[in-house]
C-alpha positions as CSV (number, residue, x, y, z in Angstrom):
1,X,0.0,0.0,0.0
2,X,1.4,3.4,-0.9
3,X,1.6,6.1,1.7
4,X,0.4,9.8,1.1
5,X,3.0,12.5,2.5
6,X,1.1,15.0,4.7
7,X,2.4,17.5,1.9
8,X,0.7,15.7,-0.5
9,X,-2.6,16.1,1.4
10,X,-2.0,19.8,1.9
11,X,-1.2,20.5,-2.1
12,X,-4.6,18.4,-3.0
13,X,-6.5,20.5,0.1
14,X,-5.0,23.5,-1.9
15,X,-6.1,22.8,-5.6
16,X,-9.5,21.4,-4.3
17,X,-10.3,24.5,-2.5
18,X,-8.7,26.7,-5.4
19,X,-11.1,24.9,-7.5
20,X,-14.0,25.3,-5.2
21,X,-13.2,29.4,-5.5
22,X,-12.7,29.6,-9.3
23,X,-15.9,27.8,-9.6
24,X,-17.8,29.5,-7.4
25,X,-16.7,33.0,-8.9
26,X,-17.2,31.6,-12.5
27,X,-20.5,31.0,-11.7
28,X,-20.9,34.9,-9.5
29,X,-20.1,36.5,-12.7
30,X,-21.9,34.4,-15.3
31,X,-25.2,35.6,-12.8
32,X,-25.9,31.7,-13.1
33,X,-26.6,29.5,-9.8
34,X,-24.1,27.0,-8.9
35,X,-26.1,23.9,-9.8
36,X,-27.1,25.2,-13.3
37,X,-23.5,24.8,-14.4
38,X,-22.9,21.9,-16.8
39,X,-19.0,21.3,-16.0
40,X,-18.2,18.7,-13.6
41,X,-15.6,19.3,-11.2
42,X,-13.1,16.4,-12.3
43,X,-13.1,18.3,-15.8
44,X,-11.6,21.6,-14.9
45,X,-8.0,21.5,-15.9
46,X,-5.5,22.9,-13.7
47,X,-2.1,25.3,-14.7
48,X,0.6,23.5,-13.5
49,X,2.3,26.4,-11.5
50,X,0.1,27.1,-8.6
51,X,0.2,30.7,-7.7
52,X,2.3,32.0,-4.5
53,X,-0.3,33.6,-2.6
54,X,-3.9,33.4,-3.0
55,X,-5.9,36.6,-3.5
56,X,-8.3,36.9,-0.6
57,X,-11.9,37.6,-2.0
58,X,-13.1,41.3,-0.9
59,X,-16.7,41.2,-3.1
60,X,-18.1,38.8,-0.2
61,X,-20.3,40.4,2.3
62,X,-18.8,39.4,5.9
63,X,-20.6,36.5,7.7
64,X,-23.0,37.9,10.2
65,X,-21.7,37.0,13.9
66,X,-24.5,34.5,15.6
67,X,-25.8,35.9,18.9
68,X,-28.2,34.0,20.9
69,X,-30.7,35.8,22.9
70,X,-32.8,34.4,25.4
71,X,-35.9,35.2,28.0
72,X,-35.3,36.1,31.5
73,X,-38.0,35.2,33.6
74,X,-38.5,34.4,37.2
75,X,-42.0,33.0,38.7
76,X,-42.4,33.2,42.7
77,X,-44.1,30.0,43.5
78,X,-44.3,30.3,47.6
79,X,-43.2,31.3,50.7
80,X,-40.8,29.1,52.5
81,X,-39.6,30.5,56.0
82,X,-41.5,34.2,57.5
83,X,-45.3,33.7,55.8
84,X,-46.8,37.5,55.4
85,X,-47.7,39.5,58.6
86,X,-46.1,37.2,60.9
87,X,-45.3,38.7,64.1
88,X,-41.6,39.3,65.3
89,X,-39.6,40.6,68.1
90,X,-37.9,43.9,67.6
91,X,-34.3,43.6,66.7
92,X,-35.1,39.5,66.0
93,X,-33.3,38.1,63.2
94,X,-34.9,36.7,60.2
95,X,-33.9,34.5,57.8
96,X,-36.3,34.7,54.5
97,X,-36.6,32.2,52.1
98,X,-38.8,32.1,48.4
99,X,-38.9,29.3,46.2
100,X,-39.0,30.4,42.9
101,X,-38.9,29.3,39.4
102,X,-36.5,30.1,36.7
103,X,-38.7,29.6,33.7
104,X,-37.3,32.0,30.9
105,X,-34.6,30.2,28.9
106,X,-31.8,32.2,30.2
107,X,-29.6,30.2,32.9
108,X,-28.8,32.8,35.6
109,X,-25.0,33.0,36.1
110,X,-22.6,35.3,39.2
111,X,-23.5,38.4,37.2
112,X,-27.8,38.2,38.0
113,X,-28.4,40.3,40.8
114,X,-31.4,40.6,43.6
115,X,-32.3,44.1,44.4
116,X,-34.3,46.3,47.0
117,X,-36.9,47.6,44.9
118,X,-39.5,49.4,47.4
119,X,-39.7,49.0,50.9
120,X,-37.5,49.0,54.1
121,X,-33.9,47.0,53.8
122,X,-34.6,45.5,56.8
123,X,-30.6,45.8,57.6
124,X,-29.7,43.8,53.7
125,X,-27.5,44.8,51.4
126,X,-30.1,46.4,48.8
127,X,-28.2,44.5,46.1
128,X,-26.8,40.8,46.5
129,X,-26.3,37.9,43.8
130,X,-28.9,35.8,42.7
131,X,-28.7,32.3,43.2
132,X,-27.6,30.8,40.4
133,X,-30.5,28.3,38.3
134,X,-30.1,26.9,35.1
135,X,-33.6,27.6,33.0
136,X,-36.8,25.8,34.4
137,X,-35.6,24.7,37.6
138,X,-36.5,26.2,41.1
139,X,-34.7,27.4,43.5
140,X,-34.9,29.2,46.7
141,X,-33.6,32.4,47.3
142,X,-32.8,33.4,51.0
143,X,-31.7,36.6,52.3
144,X,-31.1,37.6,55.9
145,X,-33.2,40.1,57.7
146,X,-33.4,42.1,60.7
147,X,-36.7,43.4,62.1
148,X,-36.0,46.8,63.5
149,X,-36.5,48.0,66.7
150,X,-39.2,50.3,66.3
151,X,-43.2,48.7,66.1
152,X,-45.0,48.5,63.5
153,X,-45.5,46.8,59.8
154,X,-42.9,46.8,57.1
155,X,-42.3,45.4,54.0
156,X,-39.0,44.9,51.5
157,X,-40.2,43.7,48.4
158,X,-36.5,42.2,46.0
159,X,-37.0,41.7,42.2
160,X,-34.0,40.4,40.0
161,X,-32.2,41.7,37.9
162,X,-30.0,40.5,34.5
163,X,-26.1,41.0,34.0
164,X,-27.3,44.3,32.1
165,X,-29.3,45.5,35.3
166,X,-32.7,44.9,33.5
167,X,-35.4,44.0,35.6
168,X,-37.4,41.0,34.8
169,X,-40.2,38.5,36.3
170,X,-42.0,38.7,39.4
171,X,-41.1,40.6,42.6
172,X,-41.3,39.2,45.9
173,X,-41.3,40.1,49.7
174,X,-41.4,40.2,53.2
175,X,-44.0,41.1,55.2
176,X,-43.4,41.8,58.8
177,X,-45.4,43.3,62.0
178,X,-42.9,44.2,64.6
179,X,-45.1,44.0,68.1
């Protein structure tokens, strides 16, 4: 069996592609489509002296660049800890938890964010990461509270936000009464 030299390959890549681009702007200039010409490819005779360089091709509009976009979207499905106008102890500490769904198509990543949107901190940070979720699973988000001293009702509602600090799906809070 006879062995090809890997120059061998690349000189046959080279006159197949050459012949692919002559072909192709035969048929660009002739205003025919491709498949209407009657030459096959094995027919084309090649010039013996291949060319040094090959002339890049500036008549082709450049190739679009593919961006994906998806759907943020979050869905708050309950309450886990605190349930709304529960009854705490001034000063108490609180530990808050939501499940929610992710059910856009986007799969929240370290640069999703949870922010105070209305309402009283409660002693948060009015911005903290969002738990990461990949698209349609739930999750529970928690944050960490702490009722103030003074009586009364408050609330601090949290909405998320995307890694270009767009709002999106439902909001959600707490709901205390500090007696």
């Amino acid at each position: 069996m006879r062995q090809i030299s890997p120059g061998s390959i690349s000189i046959f890549l080279y006159i197949l592609l050459s012949a692919c681009c002559l072909l192709a702007l035969t048929a660009c200039e002739s205003n025919q489509p491709l498949s209407s010409m009657t030459a096959p490819i094995a027919s084309l005779t090649l010039v013996q002296k291949l060319p040094t360089t090959v002339p890049l091709i500036s008549t082709l509009p450049p190739q679009p660049t593919l961006t994906l976009i998806c759907t943020d979207n979050l869905l708050f499905i309950d309450d886990v800890t605190i349930p709304d106008n529960t009854v705490v102890a001034p000063s108490s500490k609180l530990d808050k938890q939501w499940l929610v769904q992710n059910n856009g198509d986007c799969n929240w990543d370290a640069r999703y964010r949870l922010r105070l949107i209305s309402g009283d901190a409660l002693s948060a940070p009015p911005e903290q990461a969002l738990y990461p979720a990949r698209a349609g699973t739930q999750v529970t988000l928690r944050i960490l509270f702490t009722a103030p001293q003074e009586t009364g009702s408050y609330v601090s509602e949290w909405q998320a936000f995307d890694a270009n600090g767009i709002p999106f799906g439902e909001s959600f809070f707490i709901k205390i009464v500090v007696q």
